[in-house]
N, C-alpha and C positions, 0 to 999 in steps of 0.2 A: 375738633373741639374748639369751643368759640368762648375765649375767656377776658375777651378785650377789655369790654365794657365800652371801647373806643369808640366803633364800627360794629352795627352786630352781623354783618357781612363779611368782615376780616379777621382774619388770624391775628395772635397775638406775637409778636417780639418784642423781647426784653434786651435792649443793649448794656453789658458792664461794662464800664473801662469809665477810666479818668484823664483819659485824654480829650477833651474837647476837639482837634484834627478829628479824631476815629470817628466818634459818638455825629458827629456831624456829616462825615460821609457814609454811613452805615446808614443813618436817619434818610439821605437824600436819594441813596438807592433802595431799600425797602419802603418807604414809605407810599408809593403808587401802590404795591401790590398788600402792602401788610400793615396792621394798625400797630404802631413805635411807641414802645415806652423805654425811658432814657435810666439807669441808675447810673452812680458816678461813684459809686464805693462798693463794696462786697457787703458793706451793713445796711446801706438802703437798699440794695436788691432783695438782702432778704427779709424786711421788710413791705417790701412792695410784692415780692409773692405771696408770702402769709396774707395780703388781703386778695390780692386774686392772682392765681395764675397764670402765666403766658403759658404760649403755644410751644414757642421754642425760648430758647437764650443763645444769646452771642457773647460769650463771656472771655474777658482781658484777664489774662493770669499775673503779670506784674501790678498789682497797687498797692497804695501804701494800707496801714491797716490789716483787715482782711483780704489776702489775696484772693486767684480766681481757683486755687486749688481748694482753698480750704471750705469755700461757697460750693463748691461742688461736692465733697465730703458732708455740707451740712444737709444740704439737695438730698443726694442719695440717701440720707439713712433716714429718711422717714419718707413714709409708705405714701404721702402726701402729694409731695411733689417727686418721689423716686423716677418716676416714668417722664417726665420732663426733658425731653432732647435736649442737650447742652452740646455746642459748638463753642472749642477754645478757639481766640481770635488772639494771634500773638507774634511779636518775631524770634520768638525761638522755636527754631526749625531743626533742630536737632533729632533723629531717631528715638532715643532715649527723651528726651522733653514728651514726644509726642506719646510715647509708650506710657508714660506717668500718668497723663489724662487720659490714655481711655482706659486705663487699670481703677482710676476713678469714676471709669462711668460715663466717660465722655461720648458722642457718637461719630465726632470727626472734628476735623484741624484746621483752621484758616490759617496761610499766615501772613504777615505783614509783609510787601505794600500791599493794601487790601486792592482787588481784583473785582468791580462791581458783578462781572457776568457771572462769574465764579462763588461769586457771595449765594448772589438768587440762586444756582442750580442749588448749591449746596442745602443753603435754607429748603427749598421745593421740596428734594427729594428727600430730607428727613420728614417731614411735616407727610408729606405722602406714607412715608414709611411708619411715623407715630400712628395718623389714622387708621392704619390697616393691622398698625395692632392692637390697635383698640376696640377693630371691629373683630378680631380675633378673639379677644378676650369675651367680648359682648356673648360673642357663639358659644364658646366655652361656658361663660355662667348659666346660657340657659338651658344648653343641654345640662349643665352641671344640677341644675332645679328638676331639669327631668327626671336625670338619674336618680337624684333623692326622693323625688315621688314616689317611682318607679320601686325604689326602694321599702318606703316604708307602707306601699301599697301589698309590697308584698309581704312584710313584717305583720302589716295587720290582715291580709287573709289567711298566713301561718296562722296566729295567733286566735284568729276565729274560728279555726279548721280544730286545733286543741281544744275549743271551748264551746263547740257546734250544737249544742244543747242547753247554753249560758244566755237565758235574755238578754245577761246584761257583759257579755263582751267589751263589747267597745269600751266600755268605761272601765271595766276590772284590768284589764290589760296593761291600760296606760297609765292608771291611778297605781296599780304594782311596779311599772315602770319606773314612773316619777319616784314613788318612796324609794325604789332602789339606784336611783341616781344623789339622791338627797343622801343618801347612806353612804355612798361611794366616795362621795366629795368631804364627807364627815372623816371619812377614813383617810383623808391623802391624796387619794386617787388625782393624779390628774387630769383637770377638766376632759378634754379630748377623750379621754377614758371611759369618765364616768356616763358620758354623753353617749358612748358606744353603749354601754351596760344598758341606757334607758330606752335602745330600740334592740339589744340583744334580748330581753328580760319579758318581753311579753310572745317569744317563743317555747318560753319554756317547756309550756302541754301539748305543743306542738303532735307529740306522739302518741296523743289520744285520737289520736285518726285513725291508727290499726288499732284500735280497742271495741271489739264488739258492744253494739249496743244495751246487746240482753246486759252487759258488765256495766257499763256505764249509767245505764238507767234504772239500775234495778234496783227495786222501792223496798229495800231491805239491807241487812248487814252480807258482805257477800261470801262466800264459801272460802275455803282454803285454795280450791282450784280457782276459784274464780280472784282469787288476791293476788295468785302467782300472775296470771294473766295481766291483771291492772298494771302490775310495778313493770311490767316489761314496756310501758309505753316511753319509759325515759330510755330505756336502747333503740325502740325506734325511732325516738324524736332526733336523738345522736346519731342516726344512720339518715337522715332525710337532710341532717343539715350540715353535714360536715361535707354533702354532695358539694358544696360550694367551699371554695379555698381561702376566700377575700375573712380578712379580722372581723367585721360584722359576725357574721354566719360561724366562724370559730368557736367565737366566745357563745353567741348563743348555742351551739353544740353541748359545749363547758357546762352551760348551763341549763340546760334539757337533760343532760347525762346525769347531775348531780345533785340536782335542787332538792331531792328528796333522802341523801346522803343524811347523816347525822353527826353532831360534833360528839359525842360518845362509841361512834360505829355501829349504830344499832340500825342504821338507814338501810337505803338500796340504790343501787340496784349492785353495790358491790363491799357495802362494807367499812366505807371509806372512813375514818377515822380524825378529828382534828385538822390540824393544817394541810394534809393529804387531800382535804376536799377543798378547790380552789375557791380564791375569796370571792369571784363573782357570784360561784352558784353558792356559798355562804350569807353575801349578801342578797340574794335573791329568794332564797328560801326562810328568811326575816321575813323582808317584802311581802312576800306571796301570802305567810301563815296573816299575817296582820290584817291583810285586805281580808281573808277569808274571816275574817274573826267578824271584823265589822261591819262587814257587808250580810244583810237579809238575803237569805235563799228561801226554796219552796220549801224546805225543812229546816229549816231555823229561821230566827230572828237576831236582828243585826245586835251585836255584843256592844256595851258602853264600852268608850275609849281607854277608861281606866283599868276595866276589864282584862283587857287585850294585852295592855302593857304588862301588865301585871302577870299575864302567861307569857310573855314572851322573859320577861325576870324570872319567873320558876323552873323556867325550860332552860333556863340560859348555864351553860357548862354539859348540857347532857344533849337534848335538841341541839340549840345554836353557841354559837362562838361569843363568849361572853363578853367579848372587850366591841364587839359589833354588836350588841345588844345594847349596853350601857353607850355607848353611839347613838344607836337608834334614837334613845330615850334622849338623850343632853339635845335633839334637834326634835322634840314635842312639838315645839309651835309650829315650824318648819310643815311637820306632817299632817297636822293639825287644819295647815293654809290647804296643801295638797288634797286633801279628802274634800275639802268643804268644796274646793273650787270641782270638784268631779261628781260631788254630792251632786250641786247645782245643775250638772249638766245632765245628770241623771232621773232628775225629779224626786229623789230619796230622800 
């Protein structure tokens, strides 16, 4: 990392100390190999980071004011400059002295009378050592980008594979999704959570893949044999996705299993009654009825907004969970933004 501003060929170090002696032979031994910036108190160091960076610091723990402890403490606890190698430069040479800074985060000890050859190794092989995790981390984020592709590559061929007869997929999916993450965070949920919910939630019909097509397509009301058959698609969707153990795939299980549960028990595929049926596929089976309402199919036309609300308040204590209904509704504009921006991308 190159945060001089000095040299854009040099590293950066930051010397702390108030000694004028130090500061001046630290300066005359780094300075061939490193671009030198000088603080002389623990309050303009951290000043002079907050505008930019160094590479390392050589930090004096005795000053008046802010010492070099407490600069380190203020270092470490934001995610800013957390990663910032810091070298205590000091003459207390004590076990315990040394133990106190790297318990703060230090990554090694100078100590006083300063040792020029000893300075450089020591600076070298942090600065080697920072970059190589930084190229660590670099691998880490982008496989990390992978895996989330990877991921919701595969949420959306689930989620296609449920609706493999749906022009309009793509869009119903994620527009269900979005409302059930808007619903989630209405309700408490913690972000982290709700964010899980809105790539759980467009698997739900995942287990319309083992549903025969005669059932699925068929341009009429359908039999009593043929109704038994439909509802079994939320035990398969629960048997295809619990194959996987990771929280994603759980909760969409949760949710595949339940979504068509009802808060009076009158649902499927088991009965489930009130609180009994977990609040993801609660809030999920909101989501879902709403999109279907508003959304134009080959046999309907799209329901006005006021419509929709309006069945989901009549259904609310019998269908849905009344106190996530009256949620729903208090975040109108919210779902309002959600449709129009999926409207848009849909051409509807």
């Amino acid at each position: 990392m190159n945060n001089s501003g000095l040299d854009n060929n040099l590293q950066t170090v930051l010397v702390v100390d108030d000694a004028l002696a130090n500061i001046d032979l630290l300066k005359d031994v780094l300075t061939p190999t490193y671009a030198v910036k000088i603080a002389t108190s623990g309050e303009l160091a951290i000043k002079i980071i907050a505008k930019q960076a160094p590479d390392i610091i050589l930090l004096g723990v005795i000053m008046p004011g802010m010492d070099g402890h407490e600069v380190c403490k203020i270092l470490k606890s934001n995610s800013a400059t957390a990663n910032i190698p810091i070298i205590f430069v000091t003459a207390m040479a004590e076990a315990h002295d040394e133990q106190v800074g790297f318990d703060l985060g230090a990554v090694d000890y100078i100590t006083k009378p300063i040792k020029p050859a000893l300075v450089m190794a020591r600076v070298k092989s942090q600065l080697i050592l920072a970059d190589q995790q930084r190229a660590c981390e670099l691998i880490v984020q982008e496989r990390t980008k992978e895996l989330a592709k990877s991921q919701k590559d595969a949420i959306t061929m689930l989620g296609r594979a449920g609706h493999y007869n749906d022009k309009d997929t793509g869009v119903h999916i994620w527009r269900m999704a979005q409302y059930s993450s808007a619903l989630a965070r209405a309700a408490q949920w913690p972000i982290e959570q709700s964010q899980l919910l809105e790539l759980a939630a467009p698997m739900h019909d995942t287990g319309k893949i083992g549903i025969p097509d005669s059932i699925l397509k068929a341009p009429r009301k359908l039999t009593a044999e043929e109704w038994e058959v439909m509802k079994t698609h939320a035990e398969i969707g629960y048997g295809i996705l619990t194959v996987s153990d990771t929280p994603l795939f759980q909760m969409a299980a949760e949710v595949a299993y339940a979504h068509h549960e009802k808060w009076d028990g009158s649902g499927y595929p088991k009965g489930l009654k009130g609180e009994a049926i977990s609040e993801a596929a609660r809030i999920v089976m909101i989501a879902d009825v709403f999109d279907a309402l508003t959304m134009s199919r080959p046999y309907k036309d799209e329901w006005h907004i006021d419509k929709a609300f309006s069945i989901l308040e009549k259904d609310a204590g019998s269908h849905f969970d009344k106190r996530l209904v009256d949620l729903f509704i208090s975040i109108k504009v919210e779902i309002l933004e959600i449709k129009a921006h999926w409207d848009s991308k849909s051409g509807s």
